[in-house]
N, C-alpha and C positions, 0 to 999 in steps of 0.2 A: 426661773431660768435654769436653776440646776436641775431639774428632770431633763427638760429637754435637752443639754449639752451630755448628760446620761444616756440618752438615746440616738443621740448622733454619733458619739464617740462607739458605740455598741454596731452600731449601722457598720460603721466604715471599718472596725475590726473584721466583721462577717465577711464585706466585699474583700478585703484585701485577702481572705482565707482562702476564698471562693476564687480567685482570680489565678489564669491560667499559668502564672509563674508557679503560683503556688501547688495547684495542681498537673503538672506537667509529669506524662511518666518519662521516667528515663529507657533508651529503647538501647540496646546493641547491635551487632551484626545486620543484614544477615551473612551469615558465612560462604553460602550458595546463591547462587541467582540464576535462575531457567525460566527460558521465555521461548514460548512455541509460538508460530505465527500459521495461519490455517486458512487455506485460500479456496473456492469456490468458482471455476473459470467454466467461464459457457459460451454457447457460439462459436465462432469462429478462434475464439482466443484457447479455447478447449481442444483443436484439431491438432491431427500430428501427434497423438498421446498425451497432450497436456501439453507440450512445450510451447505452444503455440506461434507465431509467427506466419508471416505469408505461405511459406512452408508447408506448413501448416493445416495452412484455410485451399493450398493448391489437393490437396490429400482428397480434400469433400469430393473430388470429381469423382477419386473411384470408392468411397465409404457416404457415400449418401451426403443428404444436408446437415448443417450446424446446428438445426431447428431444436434438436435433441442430445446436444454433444454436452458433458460436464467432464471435466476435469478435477482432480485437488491437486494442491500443492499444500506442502507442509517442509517448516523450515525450525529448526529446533539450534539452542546455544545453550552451553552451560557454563557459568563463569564462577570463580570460585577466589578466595581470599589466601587458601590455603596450596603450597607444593603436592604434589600426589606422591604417594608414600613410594613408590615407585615407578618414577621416570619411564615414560611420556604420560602426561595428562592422557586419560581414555575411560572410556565411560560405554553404557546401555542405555536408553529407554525400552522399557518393557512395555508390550502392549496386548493388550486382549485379542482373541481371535480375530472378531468383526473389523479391526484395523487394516489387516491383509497385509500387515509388514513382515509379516514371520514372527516369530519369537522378540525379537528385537532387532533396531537395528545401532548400530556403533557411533559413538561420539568421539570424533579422533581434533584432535589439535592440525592447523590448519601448517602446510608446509611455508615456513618463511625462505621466502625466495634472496638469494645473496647476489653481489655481482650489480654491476651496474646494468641499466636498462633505459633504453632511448626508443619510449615509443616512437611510430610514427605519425607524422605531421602533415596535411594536406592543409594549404593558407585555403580556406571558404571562399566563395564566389557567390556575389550576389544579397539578397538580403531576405531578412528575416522580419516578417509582418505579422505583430501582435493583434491580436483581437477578444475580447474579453464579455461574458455575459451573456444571459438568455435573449432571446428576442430575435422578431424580424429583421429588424435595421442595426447597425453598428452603433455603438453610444456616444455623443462627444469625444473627441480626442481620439477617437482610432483609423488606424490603423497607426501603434508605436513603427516605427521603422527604425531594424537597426540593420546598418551598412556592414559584412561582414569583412570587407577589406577593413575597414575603420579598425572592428572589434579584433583583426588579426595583427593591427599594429597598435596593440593597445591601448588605442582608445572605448573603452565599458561604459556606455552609459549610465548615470550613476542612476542607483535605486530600478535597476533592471530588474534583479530577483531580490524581493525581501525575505526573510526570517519569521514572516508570520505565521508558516503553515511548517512545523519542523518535521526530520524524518528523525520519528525516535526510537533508538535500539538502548534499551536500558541495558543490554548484557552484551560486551563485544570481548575483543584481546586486547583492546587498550584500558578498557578498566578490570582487568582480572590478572591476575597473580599466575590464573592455568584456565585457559580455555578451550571449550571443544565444539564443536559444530556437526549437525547434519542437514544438507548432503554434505558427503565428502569426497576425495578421491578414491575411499574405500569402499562407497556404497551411496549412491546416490538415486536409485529408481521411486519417481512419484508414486501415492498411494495411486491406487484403482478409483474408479467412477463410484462402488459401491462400498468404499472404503467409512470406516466410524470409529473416531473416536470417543463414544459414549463409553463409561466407565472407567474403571482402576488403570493407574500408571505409575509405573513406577523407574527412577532413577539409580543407575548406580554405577558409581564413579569411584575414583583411587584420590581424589581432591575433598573426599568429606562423606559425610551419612547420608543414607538413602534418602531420594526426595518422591515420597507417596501422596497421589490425590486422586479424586475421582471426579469425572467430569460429567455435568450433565447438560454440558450444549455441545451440542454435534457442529459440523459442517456446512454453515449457510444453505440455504436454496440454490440453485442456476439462477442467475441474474439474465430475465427476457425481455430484450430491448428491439426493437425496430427503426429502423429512419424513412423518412420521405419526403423528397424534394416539393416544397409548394409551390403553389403559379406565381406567388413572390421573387422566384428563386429559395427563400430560406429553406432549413433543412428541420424539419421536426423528426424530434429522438421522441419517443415514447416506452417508458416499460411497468412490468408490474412489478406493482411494491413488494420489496419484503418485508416481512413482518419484524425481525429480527433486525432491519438498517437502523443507523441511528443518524445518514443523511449521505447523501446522493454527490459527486464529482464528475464532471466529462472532460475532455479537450479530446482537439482531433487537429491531424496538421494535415496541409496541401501541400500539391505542389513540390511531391517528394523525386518527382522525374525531371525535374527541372534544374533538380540539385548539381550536376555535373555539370550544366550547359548556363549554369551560373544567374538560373531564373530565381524568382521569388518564392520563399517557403513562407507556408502559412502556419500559425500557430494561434489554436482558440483555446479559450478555459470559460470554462460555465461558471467559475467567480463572478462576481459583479463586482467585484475588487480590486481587478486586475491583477490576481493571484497565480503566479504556475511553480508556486510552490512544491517540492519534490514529497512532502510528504500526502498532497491531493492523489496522488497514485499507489497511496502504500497503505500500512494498518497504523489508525489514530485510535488512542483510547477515547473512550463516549464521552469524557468529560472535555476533551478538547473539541472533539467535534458538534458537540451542543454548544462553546463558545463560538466556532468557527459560522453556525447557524447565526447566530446571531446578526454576528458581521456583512453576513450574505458572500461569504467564502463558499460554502458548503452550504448545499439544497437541502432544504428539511426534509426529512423522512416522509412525508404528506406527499409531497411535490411527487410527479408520476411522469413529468414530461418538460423538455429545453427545446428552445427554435433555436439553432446554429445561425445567424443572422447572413440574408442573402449577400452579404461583401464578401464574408469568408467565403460561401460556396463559389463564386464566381470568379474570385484571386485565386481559390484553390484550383479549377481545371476540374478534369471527369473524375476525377478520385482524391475522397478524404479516407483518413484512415485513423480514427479514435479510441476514445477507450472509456467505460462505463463503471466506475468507481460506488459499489456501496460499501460503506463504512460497519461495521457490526459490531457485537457486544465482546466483553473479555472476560475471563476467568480470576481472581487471584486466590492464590491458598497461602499460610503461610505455617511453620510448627519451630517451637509449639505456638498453640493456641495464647494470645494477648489475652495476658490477665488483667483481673478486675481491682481497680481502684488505682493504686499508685504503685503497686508494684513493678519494679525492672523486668523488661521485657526482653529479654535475649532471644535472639532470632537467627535460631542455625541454616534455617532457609527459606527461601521465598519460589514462589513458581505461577508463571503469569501466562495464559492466552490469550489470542488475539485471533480476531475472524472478521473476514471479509470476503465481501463476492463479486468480482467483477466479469463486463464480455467487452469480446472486441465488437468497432463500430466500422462498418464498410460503408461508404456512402459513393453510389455514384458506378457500381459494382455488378456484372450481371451473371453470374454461374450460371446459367442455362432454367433459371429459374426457381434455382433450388435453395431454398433457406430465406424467412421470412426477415433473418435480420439483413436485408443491403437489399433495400426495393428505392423505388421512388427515380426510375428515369436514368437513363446514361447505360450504356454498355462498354466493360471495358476486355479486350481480347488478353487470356493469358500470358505474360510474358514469354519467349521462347526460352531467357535467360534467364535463371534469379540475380538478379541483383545488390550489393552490398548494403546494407541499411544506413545509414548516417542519419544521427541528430543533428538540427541548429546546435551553431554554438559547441557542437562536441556533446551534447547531452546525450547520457545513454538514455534509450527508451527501452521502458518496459516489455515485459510478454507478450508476444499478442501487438505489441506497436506496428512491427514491421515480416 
């Protein structure tokens, strides 16, 4: 018997050695925190130089089809632990030629506005019709209806938007000591169509030590989608894969002209979840978006095509107006370099990208036949007017939404 309690006692010394209390390093900082977001906007959402909007997609009349339009967009933050040794926070990114930003461009801290301010309030008219998931037909339970007089006197129905799909800014002003942002008021022009951030970058700010890394993923693809109405009614989206997605998002709303005259707005999401989570429109790291696949939140990167189900095309009227969400891979650098074993890891900075590509969806849309994305039946006459955009619910929409 005394061997063996010899060998057990020897056993469980090892694990308790081995065991990640035991081995745990200790990490510091980091002092810096920079996070670029890097966007890829095609079609329609790409007109207008990039800003996209109806706006926009009205321009293709006299600059040809969206067939071929790309845009970037690029949005940069740097958040810092520490004062800058002289008042105001401001900073550079540097960038190699092929970026087409110039030399650099300026990271200035964001003016805080003082003074009270009362926006304005328009009480909603009419209501707001959920629809959720790929397919022909609408799933059980839809169309949610929410009553927007209700929702104007405070009645929410509860569990209306969940928390499952977050929008996450790891670096803003609320968790930094000194923050800075581009665009700014001082310099805000999107890169070019043939703009690249391949290669060396570099940082440098009055909040801390330079932040150097070199990149070697570029700028997603143009995201090329299509729609077309079936003999069902439904509306099939189709595009090609990117190589680079790590998984697919849509919604599209109706029923946007209806808004004033207090008719029914549609709102879909290609969740099967019943997801309209704010971060399905924005940049998810790959490892949330591999959970969100799972759930059937988000389309696997396989998936190449969603049928808008014929309820929503027909609640919506001649025109939906959506958006084509692919998800894409990220950068992280951090220095110094995390050393080996159990040494303390102090970490003066960190520096993270993010990429993604999405296009605007037209359905129901007829430009004189120009541009392969907004086919499939329905003609609709240019506005004489533009008209103001409004979300349900007050929700801003993205690029490209409106």
């Amino acid at each position: 018997m005394r061997p063996t309690f010899r060998f057990v006692s020897a056993a469980t010394i090892a694990a308790m050695l081995a065991s990640p209390l035991a081995a745990q390093q200790k990490t510091t900082g980091p002092k810096e925190r920079y996070e670029m977001d890097a966007a890829t906007m095609s079609g329609f959402a790409a007109m207008g130089g990039g800003k996209g909007g109806m706006g926009g997609a009205m321009s293709m009349m006299f600059g040809g089809g969206p067939d071929n339009a790309i845009a970037r967009q690029l949005f940069l933050r740097l958040g810092s632990n520490e004062v800058p040794t002289a008042p105001p926070p401001k900073g550079d990114h540097f960038f190699l030629p092929p970026a087409k930003l110039g030399k650099s461009v300026p990271l200035i801290s964001p003016e805080r506005k003082t003074g009270e301010y009362s926006p304005e309030f328009e009480r909603p008219k009419g209501r707001l019709l959920l629809y959720w998931g790929c397919g022909a037909k609408a799933g059980p339970g839809q169309p949610v209806i929410i009553d927007f007089a209700k929702v104007a006197a405070g009645q929410i129905p509860p569990g209306l938007f969940s928390t499952a799909v977050p929008v996450i800014r790891e670096v803003s002003a609320a968790n930094s000591r000194s923050y800075m942002e581009w665009p700014n008021g001082k310099s805000d022009k999107m890169p070019s169509r043939d703009s690249s951030l391949l290669g060396a970058h570099r940082i440098a700010s009055n909040v801390g030590p330079d932040i150097n890394f070199t990149l070697a993923q570029d700028y997603m693809p143009g995201l090329q989608a299509s729609t077309a109405i079936q003999t069902d009614g439904s509306v099939m989206i189709r595009w090609s894969p990117l190589q680079a997605a790590t998984g697919y998002a849509a919604w599209a709303f109706g029923g946007m002209d209806k808004l004033e005259r207090g008719g029914d707005i549609i709102w879909w999401s290609s969740s099967d979840a019943k997801e309209f989570g704010g971060g399905l429109w924005d940049w998810l790291p790959p490892s949330v978006v591999a959970n969100l696949v799972t759930k059937k939140i988000v389309m696997p990167p396989s998936q190449t095509s969603c049928q808008i189900p014929a309820e929503v095309k027909k609640a919506s009227g001649e025109m939906m107006i959506g958006n084509l969400n692919a998800f894409g891979p990220e950068a992280n650098f951090s220095y110094p370099p995390k050393p080996a074993g159990n040494a303390p890891w102090n970490i003066d900075w960190t520096a993270k990208v993010r990429f993604r590509s999405y296009t605007m969806l037209m359905v129901g849309v007829d430009f004189g036949g120009m541009g392969s994305g907004a086919t499939g039946g329905g003609t609709a006459e240019a506005p004489a007017k533009k008209k103001k955009c409004k979300g349900p619910l007050g929700i801003p929409l993205p690029d490209g939404a409106c």
